[in-house]
SESENU-905610 format. One record per residue: residue number from 1; residue in one letter; chain; y, x, z of N, C-alpha, C in turn. Coordinates in nm, 3 decimals. Each point is the difference from the previous one (the first is absolute). Example, Ala and Ser with C-alpha at 12.3 -4.5 7.8 and 13.67 -1.06 7.14 Angstrom:
BEGIN
- seq | type | mol | npy | npx | npz | capy | capx | capz | cpy | cpx | cpz
- 1 | A | A | -0.569 | 1.319 | 0.780 | 0.119 | -0.089 | 0.000 | 0.120 | 0.090 | 0.000 .
- 2 | S | A | 0.105 | -0.035 | -0.072 | 0.119 | 0.082 | 0.006 | 0.109 | -0.077 | 0.073 .
END
This chain:
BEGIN
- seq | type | mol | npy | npx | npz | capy | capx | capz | cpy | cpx | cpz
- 1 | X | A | -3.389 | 6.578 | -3.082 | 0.054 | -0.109 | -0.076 | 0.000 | -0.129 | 0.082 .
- 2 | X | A | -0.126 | -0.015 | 0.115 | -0.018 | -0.106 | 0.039 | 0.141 | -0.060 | 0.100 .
- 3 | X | A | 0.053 | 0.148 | 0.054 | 0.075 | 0.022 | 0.095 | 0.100 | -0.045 | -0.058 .
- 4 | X | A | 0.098 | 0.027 | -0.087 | 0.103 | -0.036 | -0.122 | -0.008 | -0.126 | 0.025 .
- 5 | X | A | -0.105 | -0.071 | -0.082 | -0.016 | -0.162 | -0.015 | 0.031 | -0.072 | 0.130 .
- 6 | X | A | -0.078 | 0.052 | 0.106 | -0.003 | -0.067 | 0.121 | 0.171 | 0.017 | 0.045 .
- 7 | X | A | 0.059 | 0.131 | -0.006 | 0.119 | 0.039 | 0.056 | 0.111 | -0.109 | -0.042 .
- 8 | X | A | -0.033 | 0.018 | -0.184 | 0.048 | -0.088 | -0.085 | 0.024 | -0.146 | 0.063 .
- 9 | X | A | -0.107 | -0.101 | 0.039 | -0.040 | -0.123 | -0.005 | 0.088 | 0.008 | 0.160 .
- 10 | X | A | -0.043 | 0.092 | 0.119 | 0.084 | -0.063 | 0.072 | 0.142 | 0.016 | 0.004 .
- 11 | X | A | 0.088 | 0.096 | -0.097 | 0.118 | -0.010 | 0.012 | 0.088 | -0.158 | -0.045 .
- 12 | X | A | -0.117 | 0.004 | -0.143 | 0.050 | -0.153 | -0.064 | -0.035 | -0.093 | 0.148 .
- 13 | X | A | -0.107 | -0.033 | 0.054 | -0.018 | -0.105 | 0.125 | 0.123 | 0.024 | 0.103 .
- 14 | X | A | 0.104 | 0.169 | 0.009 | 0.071 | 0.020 | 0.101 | 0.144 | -0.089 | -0.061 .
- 15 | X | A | -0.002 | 0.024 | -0.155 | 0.100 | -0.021 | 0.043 | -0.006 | -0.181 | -0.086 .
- 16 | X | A | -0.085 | -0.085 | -0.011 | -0.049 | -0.118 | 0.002 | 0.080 | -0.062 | 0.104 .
- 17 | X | A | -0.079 | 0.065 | 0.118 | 0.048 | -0.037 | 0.141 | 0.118 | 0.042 | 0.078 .
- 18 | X | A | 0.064 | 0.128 | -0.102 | 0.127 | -0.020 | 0.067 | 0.102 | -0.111 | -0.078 .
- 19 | X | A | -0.008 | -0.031 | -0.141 | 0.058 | -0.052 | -0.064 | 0.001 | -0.175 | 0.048 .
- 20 | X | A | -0.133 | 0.015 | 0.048 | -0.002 | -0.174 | 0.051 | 0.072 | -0.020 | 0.177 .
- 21 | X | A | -0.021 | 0.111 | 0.077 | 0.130 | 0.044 | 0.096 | 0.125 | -0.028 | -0.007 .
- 22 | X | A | 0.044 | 0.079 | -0.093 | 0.145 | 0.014 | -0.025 | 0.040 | -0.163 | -0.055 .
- 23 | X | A | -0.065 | -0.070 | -0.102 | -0.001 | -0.176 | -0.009 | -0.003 | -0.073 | 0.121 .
- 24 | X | A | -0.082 | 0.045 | 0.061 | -0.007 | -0.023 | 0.177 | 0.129 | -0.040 | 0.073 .
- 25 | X | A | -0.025 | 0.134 | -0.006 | 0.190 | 0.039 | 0.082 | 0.087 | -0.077 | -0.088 .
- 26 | X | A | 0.019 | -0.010 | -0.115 | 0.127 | -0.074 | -0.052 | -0.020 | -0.157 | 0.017 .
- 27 | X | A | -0.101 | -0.019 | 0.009 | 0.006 | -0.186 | 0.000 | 0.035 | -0.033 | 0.193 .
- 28 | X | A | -0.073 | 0.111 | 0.053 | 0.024 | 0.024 | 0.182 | 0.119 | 0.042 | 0.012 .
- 29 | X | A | 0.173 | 0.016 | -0.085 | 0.059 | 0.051 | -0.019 | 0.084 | -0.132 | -0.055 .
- 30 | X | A | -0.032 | -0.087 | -0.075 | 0.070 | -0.095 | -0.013 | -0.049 | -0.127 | 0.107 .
- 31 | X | A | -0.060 | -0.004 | 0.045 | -0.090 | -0.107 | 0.113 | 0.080 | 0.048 | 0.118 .
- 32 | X | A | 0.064 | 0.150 | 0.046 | 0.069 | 0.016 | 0.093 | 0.186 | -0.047 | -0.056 .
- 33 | X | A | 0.053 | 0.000 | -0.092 | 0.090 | -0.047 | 0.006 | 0.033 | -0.103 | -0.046 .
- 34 | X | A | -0.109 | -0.064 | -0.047 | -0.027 | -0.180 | 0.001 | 0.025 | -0.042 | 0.116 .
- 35 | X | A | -0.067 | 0.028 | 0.128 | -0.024 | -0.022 | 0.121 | 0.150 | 0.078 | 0.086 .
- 36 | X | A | 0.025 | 0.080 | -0.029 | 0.143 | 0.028 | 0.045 | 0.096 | -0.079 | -0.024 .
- 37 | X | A | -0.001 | -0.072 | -0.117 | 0.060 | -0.081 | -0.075 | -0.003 | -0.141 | 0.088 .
- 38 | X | A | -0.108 | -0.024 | 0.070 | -0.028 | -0.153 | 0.045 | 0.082 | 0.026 | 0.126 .
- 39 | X | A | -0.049 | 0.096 | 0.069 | 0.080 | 0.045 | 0.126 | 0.079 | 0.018 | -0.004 .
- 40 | X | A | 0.112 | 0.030 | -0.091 | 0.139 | 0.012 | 0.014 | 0.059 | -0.186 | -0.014 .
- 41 | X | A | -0.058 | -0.064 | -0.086 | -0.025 | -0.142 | 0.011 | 0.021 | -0.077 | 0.114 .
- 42 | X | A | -0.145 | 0.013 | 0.055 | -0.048 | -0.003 | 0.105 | 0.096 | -0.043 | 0.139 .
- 43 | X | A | 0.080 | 0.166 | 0.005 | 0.029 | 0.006 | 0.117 | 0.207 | -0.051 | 0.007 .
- 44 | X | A | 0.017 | -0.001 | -0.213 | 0.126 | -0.063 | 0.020 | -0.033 | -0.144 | 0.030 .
- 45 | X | A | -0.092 | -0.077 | -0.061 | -0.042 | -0.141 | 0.052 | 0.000 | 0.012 | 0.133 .
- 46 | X | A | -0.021 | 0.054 | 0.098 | -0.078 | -0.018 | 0.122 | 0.167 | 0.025 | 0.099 .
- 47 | X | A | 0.054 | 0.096 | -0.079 | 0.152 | 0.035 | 0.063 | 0.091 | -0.126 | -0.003 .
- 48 | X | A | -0.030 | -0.070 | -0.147 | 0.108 | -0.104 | 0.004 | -0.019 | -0.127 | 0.064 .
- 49 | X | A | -0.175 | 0.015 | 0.066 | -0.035 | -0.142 | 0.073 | 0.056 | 0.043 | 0.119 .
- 50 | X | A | -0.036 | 0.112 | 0.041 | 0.046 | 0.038 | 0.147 | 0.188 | -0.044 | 0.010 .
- 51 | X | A | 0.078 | -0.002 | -0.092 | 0.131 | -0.022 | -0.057 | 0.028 | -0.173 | 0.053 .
- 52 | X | A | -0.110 | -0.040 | -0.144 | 0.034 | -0.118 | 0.000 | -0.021 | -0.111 | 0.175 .
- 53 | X | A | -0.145 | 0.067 | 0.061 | -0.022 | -0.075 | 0.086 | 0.114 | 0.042 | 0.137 .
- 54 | X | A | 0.094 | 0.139 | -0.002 | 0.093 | 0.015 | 0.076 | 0.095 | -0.111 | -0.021 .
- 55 | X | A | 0.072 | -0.033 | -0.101 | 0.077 | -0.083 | -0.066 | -0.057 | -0.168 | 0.063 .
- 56 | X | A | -0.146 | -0.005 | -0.040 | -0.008 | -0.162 | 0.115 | -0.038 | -0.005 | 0.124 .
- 57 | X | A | -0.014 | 0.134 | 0.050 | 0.022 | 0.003 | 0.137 | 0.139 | -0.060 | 0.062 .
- 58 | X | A | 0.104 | 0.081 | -0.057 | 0.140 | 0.017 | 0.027 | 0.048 | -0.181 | -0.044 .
- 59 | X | A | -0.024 | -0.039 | -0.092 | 0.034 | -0.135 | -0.040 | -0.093 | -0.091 | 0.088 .
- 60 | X | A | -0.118 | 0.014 | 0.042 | -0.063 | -0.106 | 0.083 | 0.075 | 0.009 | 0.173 .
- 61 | X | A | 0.005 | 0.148 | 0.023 | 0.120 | 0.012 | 0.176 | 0.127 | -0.100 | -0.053 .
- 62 | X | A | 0.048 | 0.007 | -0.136 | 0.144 | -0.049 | -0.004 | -0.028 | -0.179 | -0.004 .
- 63 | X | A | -0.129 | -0.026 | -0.098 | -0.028 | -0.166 | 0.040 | -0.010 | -0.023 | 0.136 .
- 64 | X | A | -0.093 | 0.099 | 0.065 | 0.023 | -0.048 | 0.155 | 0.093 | -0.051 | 0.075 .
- 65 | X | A | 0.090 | 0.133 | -0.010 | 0.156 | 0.013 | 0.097 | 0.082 | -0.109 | -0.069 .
- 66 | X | A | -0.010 | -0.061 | -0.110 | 0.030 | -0.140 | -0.112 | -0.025 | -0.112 | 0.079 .
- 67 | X | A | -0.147 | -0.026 | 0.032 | -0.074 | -0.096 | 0.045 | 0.026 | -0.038 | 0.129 .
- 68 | X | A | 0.004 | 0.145 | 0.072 | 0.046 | -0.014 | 0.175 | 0.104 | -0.070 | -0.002 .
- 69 | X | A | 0.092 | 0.045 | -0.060 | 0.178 | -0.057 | 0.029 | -0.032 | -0.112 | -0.032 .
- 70 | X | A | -0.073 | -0.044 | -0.127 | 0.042 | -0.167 | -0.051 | -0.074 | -0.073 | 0.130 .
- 71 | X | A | -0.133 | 0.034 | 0.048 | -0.046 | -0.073 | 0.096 | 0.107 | -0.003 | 0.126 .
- 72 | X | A | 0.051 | 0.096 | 0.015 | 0.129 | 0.008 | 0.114 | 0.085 | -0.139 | 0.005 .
- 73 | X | A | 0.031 | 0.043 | -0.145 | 0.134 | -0.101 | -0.003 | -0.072 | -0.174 | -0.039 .
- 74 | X | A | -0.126 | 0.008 | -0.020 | -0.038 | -0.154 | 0.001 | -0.058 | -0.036 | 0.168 .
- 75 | X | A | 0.007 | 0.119 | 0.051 | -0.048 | -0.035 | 0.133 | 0.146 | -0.067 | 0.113 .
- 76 | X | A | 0.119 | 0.124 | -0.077 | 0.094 | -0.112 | 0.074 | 0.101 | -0.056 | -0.052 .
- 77 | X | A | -0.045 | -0.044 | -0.184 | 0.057 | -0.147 | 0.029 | -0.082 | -0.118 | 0.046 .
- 78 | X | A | -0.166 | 0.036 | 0.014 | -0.049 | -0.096 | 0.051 | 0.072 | -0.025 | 0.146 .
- 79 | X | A | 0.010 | 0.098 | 0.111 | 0.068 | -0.046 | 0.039 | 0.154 | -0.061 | 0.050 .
- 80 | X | A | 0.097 | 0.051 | -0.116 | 0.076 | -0.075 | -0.012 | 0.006 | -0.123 | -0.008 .
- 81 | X | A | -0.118 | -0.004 | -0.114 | 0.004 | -0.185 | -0.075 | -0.076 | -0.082 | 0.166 .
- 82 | X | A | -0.045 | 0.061 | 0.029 | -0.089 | -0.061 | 0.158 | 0.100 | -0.033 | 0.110 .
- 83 | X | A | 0.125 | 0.086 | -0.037 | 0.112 | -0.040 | 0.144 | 0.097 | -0.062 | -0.058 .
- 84 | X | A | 0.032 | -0.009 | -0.156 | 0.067 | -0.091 | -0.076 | -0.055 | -0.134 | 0.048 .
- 85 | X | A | -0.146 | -0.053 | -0.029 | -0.063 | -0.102 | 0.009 | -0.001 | -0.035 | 0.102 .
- 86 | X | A | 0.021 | 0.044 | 0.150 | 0.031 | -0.033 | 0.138 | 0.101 | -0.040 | 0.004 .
- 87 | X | A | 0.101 | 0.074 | -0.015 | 0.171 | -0.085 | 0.011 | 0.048 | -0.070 | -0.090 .
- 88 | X | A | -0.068 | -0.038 | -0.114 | 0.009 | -0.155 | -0.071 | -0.091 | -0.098 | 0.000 .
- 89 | X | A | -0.134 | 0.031 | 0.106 | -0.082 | -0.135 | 0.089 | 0.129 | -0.008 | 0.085 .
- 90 | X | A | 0.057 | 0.083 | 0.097 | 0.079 | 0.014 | 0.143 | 0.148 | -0.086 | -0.072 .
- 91 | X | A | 0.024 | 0.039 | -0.109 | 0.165 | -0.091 | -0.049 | -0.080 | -0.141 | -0.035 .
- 92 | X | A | -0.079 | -0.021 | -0.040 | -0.067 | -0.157 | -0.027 | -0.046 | -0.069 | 0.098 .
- 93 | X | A | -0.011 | 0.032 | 0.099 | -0.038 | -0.051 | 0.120 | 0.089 | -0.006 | 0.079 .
- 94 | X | A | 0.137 | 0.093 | 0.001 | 0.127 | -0.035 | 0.043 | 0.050 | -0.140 | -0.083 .
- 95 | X | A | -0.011 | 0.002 | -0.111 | 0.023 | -0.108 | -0.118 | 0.011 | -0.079 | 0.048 .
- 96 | X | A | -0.142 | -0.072 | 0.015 | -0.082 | -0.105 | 0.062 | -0.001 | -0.014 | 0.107 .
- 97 | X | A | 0.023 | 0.077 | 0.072 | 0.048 | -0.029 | 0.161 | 0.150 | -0.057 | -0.075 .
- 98 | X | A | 0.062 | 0.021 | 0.007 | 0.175 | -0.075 | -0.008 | -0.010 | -0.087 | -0.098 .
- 99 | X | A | -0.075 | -0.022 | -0.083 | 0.035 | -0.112 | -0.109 | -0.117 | -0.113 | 0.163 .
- 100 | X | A | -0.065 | 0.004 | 0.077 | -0.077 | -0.071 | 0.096 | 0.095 | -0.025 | 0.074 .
- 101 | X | A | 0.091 | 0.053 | 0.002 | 0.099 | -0.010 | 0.166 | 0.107 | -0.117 | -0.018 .
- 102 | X | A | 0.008 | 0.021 | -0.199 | 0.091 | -0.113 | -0.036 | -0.034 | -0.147 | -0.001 .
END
């Protein structure tokens, strides 16, 4: 009889412990596709920075190649305006030479 009882008591403890297992597994079962869930997240966030920061790569080369030219072209009308400003000291000083001669 003792054997029964005892046999008894650990089947109920077997399956105690499988029953709190199998709860186990299902909450370890939603915690994995919670977490699958973040990672699919995750890695579309992480795809669209990699996106976005291509995009101001490509727009910061284009401010550049922007910036180069404008510095270009202020470099020579500076010197335009610099050889403008020579040959109208050079016509004013012709000026003044002939308005002197009169």
């Amino acid at each position: 009889m003792h054997v029964v009882l005892y046999a008894n008591r650990q089947i109920s403890e077997y399956k105690f412990k499988l029953s709190k297992a199998e709860q186990e597994m299902g909450t370890m079962e939603q915690n994995i596709s919670r977490l699958e869930g973040q990672v699919a997240r995750y890695k579309s966030a992480a795809d669209n920075s990699e996106k976005v920061e291509d995009e101001l790569k490509a727009e910061k080369r284009k401010l550049q190649r922007e910036l180069r030219t404008a510095l270009d072209k202020i470099e020579e009308m500076e010197m335009t305006n610099s050889h403008l400003v020579k040959r109208l000291e050079k016509m004013k000083a012709n000026r003044n030479a002939l308005l002197s001669q009169q």
